[in-house]
TIKEVEX-80378 format. One record per residue (C-alpha): residue in one letter; x, y negated, z negated. Coordinates in steps of 0.25 Angstrom, whole numbers, plus 2048, in hexadecimal, padded with zeros to 3 digits. Layout:
N
  marti   px   py   pz
      A    X    Y    Z
...
***
This chain:
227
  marti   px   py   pz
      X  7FA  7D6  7BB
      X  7FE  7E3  7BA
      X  7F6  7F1  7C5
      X  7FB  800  7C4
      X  7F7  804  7D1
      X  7F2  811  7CC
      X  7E6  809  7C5
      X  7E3  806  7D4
      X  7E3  816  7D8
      X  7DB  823  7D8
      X  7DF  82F  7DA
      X  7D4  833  7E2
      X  7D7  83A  7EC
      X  7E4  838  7EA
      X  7ED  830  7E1
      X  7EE  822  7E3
      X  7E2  81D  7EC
      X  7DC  811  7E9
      X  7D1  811  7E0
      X  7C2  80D  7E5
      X  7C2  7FD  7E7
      X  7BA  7FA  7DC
      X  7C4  800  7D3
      X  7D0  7F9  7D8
      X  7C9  7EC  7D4
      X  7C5  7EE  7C8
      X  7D4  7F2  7C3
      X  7D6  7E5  7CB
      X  7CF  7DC  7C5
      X  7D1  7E1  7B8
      X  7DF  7DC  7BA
      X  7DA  7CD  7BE
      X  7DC  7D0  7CB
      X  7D3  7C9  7D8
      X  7D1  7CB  7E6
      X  7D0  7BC  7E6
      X  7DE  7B9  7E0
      X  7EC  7B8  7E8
      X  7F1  7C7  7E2
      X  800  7C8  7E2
      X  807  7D7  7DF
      X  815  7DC  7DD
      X  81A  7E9  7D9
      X  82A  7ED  7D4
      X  82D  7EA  7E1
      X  82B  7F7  7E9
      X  820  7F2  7F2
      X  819  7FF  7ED
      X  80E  7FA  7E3
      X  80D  7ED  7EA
      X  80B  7F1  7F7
      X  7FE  7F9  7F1
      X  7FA  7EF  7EA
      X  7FA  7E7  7F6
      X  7F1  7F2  7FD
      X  7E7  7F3  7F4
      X  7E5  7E5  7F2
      X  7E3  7E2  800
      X  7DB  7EE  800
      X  7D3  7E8  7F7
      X  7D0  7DB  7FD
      X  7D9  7D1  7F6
      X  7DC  7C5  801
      X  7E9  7C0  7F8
      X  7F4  7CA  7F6
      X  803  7C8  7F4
      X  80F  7D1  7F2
      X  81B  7CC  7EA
      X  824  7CF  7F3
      X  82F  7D8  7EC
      X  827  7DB  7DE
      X  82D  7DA  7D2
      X  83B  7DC  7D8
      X  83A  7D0  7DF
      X  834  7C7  7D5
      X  83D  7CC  7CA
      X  849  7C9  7D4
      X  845  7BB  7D5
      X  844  7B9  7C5
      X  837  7B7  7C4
      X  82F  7B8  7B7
      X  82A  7C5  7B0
      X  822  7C8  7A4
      X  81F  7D5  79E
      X  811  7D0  798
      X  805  7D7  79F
      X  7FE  7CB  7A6
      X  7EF  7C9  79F
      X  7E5  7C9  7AA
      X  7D6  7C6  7A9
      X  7CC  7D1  7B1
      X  7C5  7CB  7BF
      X  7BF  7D1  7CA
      X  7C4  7D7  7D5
      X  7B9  7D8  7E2
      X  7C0  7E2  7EC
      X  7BE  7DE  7FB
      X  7C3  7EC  800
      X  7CA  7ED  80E
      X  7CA  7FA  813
      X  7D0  7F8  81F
      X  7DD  7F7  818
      X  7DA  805  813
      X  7DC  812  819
      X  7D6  81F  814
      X  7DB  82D  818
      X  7CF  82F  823
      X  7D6  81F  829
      X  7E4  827  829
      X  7E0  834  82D
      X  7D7  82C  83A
      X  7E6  825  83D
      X  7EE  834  83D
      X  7E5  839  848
      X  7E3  82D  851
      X  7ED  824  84F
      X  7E5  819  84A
      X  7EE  813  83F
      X  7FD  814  83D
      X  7FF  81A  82F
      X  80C  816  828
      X  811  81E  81D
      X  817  817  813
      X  820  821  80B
      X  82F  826  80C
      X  832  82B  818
      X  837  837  810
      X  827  837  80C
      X  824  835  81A
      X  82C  840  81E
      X  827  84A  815
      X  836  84A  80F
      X  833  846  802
      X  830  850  7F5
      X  823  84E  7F4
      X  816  857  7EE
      X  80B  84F  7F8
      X  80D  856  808
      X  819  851  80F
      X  817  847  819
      X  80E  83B  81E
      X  803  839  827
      X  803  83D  834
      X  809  834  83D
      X  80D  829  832
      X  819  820  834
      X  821  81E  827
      X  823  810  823
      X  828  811  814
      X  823  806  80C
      X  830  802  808
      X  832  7FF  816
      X  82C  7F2  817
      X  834  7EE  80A
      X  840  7E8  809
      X  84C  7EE  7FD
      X  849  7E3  7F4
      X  838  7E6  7F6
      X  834  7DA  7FD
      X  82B  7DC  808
      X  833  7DC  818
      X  830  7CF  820
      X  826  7D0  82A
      X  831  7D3  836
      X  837  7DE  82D
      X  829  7E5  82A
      X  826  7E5  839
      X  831  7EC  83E
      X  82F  7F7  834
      X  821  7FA  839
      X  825  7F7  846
      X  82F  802  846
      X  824  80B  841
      X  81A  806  84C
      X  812  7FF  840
      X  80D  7F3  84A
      X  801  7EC  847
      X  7FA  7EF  852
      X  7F7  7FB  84B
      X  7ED  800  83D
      X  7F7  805  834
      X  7F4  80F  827
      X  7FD  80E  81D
      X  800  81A  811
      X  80A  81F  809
      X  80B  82C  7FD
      X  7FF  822  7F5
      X  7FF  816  7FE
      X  807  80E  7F2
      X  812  80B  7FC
      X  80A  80B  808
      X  806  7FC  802
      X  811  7F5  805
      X  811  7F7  812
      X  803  7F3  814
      X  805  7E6  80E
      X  811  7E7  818
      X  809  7E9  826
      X  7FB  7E1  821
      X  801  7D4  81C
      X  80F  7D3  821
      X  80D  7D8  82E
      X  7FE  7D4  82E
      X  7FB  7E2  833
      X  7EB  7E2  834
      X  7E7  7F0  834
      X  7EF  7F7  826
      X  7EB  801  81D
      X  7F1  809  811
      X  7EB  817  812
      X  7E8  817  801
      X  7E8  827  802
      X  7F6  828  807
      X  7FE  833  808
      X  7F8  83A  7FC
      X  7EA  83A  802
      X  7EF  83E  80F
      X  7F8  84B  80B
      X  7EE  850  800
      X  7E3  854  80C
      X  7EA  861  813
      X  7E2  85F  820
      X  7EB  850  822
      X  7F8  853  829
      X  806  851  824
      X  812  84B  82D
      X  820  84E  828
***
């Protein structure tokens, strides 16, 4: 079954949070989908979509979820089936069990800049880190983020690192897990991936996606800009 991520979203107060948990179920459940069902998700491969998907559906309480691991690419490259029919699905319910500790809100983020309580990880280019890119939001990321772009814990073909690959990324950035991590990126579309990354290949226990990202943070003047 087909999702559009955007019918996930609201655009309040900024684009691309994630609607009230209610909502999310409904659209959901009127695409057959159960929290009591193993729920296996793949995207073109990027590790974009997916990795949200992810997010939000561990967010939501689902026990089961799997990752194809390369999307589309991988599954065409194995010559494996594909259809161009729409699959018919029949409407359920979806009972949300929400988890907000895997949630982070701009008051959790702004509480980690001035005491050091999380490590946040920017997921973005660096030259989006950097504050080198052309861009029409502020220039820069969080105070005191460490940039781990998403595409970091991928390999070239999109397949997810192994788990000795994966720690010595966030070990380089002092990512241990020892510590309560925030992740975010412009939307925290790509910050997903490397979630799922941190919470269930390197069984990380204290993760969050900060679901305001970049684009909550820079729109309040009062929140400072590193560059």
């Amino acid at each position: 079954v087909h999702i559009d991520l955007k019918e996930l979203y609201t655009n309040q107060p900024v684009e691309s949070m994630l609607k009230p948990a209610s909502d999310v179920a409904k659209v959901l459940g009127s695409k057959g989908i159960s929290e009591t069902k193993k729920i296996v998700i793949y995207d073109d491969g990027s590790g974009k979509s997916v990795g949200r998907m992810y997010w939000i559906l561990d967010y939501m309480g689902v026990p089961d979820i799997q990752i194809l691991d390369g999307g589309m690419k991988a599954w065409r490259a194995a010559r494996k089936p594909v259809t161009k029919n729409p699959t018919n699905v029949k409407a359920t319910t979806f009972t949300p069990k929400v988890d907000k500790s895997k949630w982070a809100g701009i008051a959790d983020v702004k509480t980690a800049v001035s005491n050091g309580s999380a490590i946040l990880i920017d997921a973005r280019s660096a030259a989006e880190y950097n504050g080198t890119d052309q861009t029409d939001i502020r220039k820069g990321h969080i105070p005191g983020a460490v940039n781990i772009e998403f595409s970091q814990v991928l390999k070239a073909d999109g397949t997810l690192k192994s788990a000795s690959e994966l720690k010595a990324v966030f070990d380089k950035a002092g990512v241990t897990a020892d510590k309560s991590v925030i992740v975010y990126c412009k939307s925290s579309v790509r910050a997903g991936i490397v979630y799922m990354a941190l919470r269930s290949v390197m069984g990380y226990a204290n993760v969050k996606v900060f679901d305001g990202a970049f684009l909550e943070w820079q729109s309040d003047a009062s929140n400072k800009v590193e560059a």
